[in-house]
C-alpha positions in Angstrom: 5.8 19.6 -33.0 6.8 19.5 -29.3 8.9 22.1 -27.5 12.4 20.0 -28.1 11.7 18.7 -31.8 11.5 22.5 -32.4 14.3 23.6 -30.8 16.6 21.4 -32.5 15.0 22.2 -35.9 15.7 25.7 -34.8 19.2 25.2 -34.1 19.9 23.9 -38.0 18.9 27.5 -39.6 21.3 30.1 -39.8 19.8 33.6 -38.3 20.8 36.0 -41.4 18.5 38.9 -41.9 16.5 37.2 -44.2 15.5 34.7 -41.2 13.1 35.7 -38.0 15.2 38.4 -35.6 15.8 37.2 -32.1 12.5 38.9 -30.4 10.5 37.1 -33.1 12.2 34.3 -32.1 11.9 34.4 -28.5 8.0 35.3 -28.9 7.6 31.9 -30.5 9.6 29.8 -28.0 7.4 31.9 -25.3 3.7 29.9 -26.6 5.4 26.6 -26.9 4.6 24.3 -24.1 6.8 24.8 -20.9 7.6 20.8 -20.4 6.6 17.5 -22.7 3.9 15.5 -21.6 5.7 13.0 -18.9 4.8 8.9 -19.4 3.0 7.1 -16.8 5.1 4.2 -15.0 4.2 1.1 -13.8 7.6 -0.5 -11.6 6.7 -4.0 -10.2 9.3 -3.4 -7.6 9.4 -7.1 -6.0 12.3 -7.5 -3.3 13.7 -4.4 -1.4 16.8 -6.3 -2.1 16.3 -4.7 -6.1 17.5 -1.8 -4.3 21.5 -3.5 -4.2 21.1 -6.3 -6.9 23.0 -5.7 -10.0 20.4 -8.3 -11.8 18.1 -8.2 -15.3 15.1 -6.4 -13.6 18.0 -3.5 -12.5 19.4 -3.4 -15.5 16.1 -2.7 -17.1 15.1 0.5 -14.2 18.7 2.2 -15.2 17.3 2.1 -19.1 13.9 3.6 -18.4 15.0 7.3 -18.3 16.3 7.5 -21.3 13.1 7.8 -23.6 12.1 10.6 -21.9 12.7 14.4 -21.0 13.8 14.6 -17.0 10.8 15.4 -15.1 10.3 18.6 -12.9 9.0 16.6 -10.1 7.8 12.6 -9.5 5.2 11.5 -7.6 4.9 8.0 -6.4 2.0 5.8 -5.5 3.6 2.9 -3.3 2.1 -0.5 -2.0 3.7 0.6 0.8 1.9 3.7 1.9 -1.6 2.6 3.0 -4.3 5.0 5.2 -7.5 4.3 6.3 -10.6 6.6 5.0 -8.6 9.4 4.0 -6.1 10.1 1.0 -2.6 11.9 1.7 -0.2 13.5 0.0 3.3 14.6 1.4 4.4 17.7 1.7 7.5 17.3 3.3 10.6 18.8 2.0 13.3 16.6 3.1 11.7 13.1 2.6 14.0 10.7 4.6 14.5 7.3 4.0 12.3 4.7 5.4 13.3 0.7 6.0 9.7 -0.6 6.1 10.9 -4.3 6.1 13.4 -6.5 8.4 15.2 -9.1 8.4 17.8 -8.2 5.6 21.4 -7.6 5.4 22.7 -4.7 6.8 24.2 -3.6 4.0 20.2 -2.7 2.9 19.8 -0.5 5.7 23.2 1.9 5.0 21.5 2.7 1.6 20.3 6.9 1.4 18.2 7.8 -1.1 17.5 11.2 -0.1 15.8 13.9 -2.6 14.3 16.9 -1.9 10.4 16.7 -1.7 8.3 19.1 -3.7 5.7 20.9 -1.3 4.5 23.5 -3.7 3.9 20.6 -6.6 2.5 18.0 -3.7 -0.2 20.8 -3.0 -1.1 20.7 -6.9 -2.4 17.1 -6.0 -4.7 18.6 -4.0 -6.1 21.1 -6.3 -6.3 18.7 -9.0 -8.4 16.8 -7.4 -12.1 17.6 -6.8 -14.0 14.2 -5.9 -12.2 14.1 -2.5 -10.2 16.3 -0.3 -6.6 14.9 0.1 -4.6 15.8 3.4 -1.3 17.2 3.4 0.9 15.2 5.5 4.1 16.6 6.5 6.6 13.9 7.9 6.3 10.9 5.1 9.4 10.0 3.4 10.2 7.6 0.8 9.3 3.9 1.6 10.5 0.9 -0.3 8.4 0.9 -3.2 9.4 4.7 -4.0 13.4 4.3 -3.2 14.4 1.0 -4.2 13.4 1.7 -7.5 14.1 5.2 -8.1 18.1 4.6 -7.0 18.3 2.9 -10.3 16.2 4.9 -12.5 17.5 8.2 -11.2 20.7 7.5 -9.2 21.3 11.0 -8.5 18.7 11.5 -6.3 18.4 15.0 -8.3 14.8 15.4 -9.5 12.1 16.5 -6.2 10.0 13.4 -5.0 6.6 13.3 -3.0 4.3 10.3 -2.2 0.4 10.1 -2.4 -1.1 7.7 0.3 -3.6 4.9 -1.0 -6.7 4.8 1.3 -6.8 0.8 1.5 -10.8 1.1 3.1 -11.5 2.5 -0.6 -12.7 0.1 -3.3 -10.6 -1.0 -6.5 -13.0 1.3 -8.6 -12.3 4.5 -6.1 -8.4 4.2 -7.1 -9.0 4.0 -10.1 -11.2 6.5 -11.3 -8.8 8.9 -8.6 -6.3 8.5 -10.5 -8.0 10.2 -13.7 -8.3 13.3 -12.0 -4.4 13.4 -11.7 -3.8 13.3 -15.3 -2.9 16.8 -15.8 0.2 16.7 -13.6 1.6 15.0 -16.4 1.6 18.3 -18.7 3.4 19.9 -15.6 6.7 18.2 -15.7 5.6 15.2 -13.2 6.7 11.8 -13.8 3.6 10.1 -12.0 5.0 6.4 -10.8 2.7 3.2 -9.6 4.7 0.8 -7.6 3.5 -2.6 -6.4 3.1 -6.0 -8.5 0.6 -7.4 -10.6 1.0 -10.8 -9.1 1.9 -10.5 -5.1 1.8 -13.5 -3.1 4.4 -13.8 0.0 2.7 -16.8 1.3 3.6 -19.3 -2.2 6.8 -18.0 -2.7 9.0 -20.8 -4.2 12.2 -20.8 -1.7 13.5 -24.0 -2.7 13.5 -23.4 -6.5 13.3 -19.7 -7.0 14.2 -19.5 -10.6 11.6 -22.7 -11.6 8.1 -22.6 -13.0 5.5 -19.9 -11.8 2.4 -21.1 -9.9 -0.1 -21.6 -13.1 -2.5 -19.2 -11.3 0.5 -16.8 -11.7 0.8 -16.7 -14.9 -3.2 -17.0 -15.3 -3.3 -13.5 -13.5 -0.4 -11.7 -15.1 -1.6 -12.5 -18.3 -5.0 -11.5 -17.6 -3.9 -8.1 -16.1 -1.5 -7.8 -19.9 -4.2 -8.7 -21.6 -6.4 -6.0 -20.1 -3.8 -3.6 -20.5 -3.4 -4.9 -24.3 -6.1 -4.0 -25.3 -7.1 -1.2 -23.5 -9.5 -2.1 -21.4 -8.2 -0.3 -18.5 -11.8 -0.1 -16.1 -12.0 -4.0 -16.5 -8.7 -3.7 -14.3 -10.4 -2.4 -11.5 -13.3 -5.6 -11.6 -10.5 -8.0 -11.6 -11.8 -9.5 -8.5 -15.0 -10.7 -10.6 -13.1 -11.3 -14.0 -10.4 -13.1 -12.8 -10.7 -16.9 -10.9 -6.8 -16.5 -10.1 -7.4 -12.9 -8.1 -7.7 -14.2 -4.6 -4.9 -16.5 -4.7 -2.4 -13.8 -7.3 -3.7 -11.5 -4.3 -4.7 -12.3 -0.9 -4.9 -8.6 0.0 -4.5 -6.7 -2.7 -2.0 -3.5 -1.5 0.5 -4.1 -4.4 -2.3 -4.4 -7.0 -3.9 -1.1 -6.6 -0.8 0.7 -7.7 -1.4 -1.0 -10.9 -4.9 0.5 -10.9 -3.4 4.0 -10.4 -0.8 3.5 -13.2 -4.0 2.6 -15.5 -5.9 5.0 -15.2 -3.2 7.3 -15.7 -2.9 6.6 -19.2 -4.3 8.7 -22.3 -6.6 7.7 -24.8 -2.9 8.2 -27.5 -0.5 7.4 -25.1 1.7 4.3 -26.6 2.0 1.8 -23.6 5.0 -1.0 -23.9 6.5 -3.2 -21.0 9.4 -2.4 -20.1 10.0 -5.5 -18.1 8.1 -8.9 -17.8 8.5 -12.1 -16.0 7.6 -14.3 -12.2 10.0 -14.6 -9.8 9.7 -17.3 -6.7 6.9 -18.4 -8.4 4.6 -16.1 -7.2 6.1 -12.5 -7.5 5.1 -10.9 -11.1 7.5 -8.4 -12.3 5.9 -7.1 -14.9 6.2 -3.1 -15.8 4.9 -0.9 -18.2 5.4 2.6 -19.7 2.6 4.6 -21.4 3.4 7.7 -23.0 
């Protein structure tokens, strides 16, 4: 029984004399765990445009909070935060919002999304993890993958958010297995989020029929990653470049797919996993997400 289901089972007995006293009470409450274990996301974020779009994939990202307790802290993984040879993780306190694209309107760039960071929980990263020694780095805000998304999910801009850096001179396997050692931030209140897309390719998109067919090597790829993912066979992920013939084309550089790798290797060997969203758009942008936990 987690800390909530008894809490509310609690809250149905009367406290008479013949039930426990109020120390006896409070003793109990004191061993239970301090948060629920938080699910692992997966957001295949696709246009920054999601961030003012009232469409199906936005719709979904308002939903997603509701299955779960609100988190103490989240940490995102973004596409769009990419060092070379080292990993980072900010520690800033008042992440500000960064317009890492151009060419949109300007109603795109009047958007804030503005929460406080979370130094003391960012430096947890760093503890956590004992393969490599992560940087702190102290002026990062929240780029497009972290803040288009999280608008919707958490419109409040109320729960402290930080971003860990993905060292792009790393192999898939190296993200991967990294992202094991985070897994105990999740008993600690921190709603860990991956944001990229399992199918990315900018080059193919479809602008003169955007809602048509996908690109049969898109859907050859975003299956292959589901199946994976279906049945469990997360470390395949990270060997998609030999197990998959569509990888190179789904993926000409493959920023938005390690995300996905981080998300994976997140997961526990009991944690539930369902998508929460699924389909191509353009032909060559997969929007799949997925929820374990």
């Amino acid at each position: 029984m987690n800390r909530k289901e008894f809490l509310l089972s609690m809250a149905s007995l009367p406290l008479t004399s013949n039930n426990m006293n109020l120390p006896e009470l409070k003793n109990i409450t004191d061993t239970l765990p301090k948060s629920e274990l938080m699910p692992v996301l997966f957001i295949g974020h696709g246009s920054p445009m999601n961030a003012i779009n009232d469409n199906n994939f936005t719709k979904h990202l308002h939903k997603i909070a509701r299955d779960f307790e609100k988190p103490k802290a989240i940490l995102v993984i973004s596409a769009h935060w990419l060092t070379m040879r080292n990993t980072y993780v900010s520690v800033n306190p008042n992440p500000k919002t960064i317009y890492d694209f151009g060419g949109f309107p300007d109603a795109l760039y009047k958007v804030k999304y503005e929460p406080k960071g979370s130094p003391e929980i960012a430096r947890e990263v760093i503890k956590e993890v004992k393969s490599i020694g992560i940087i702190e780095e102290h002026e990062m805000g929240l780029d497009h993958g972290a803040w288009t998304v999280l608008r919707h999910i958490y419109p409040d801009a109320d729960i402290p958010t930080f971003q860990m850096s993905i060292d792009y001179s790393k192999p898939p396997k190296f993200h991967f297995e990294l992202a094991k050692e985070l897994k105990n931030l999740r008993n600690k209140g921190v709603l860990i989020l991956g944001s990229g897309n399992v199918v990315h390719n900018l080059r193919q998109l479809n602008w003169s029929d955007p809602n048509g067919k996908p690109y049969d090597w898109a859907i050859e790829f975003d299956t292959f990653v589901k199946n994976k993912i279906d049945n469990r066979n997360f470390a395949e992920l990270a060997d998609f470049q030999t197990l998959s013939k569509a990888s190179q084309i789904a993926h000409p550089s493959y920023d938005h797919y390690l995300p996905v790798l981080y998300s994976a290797g997140l997961v526990g060997e009991k944690d539930p996993i369902k998508y929460t969203y699924e389909g191509i758009e353009m032909g060559s942008i997969s929007m799949r997400c997925f929820q374990a936990g």
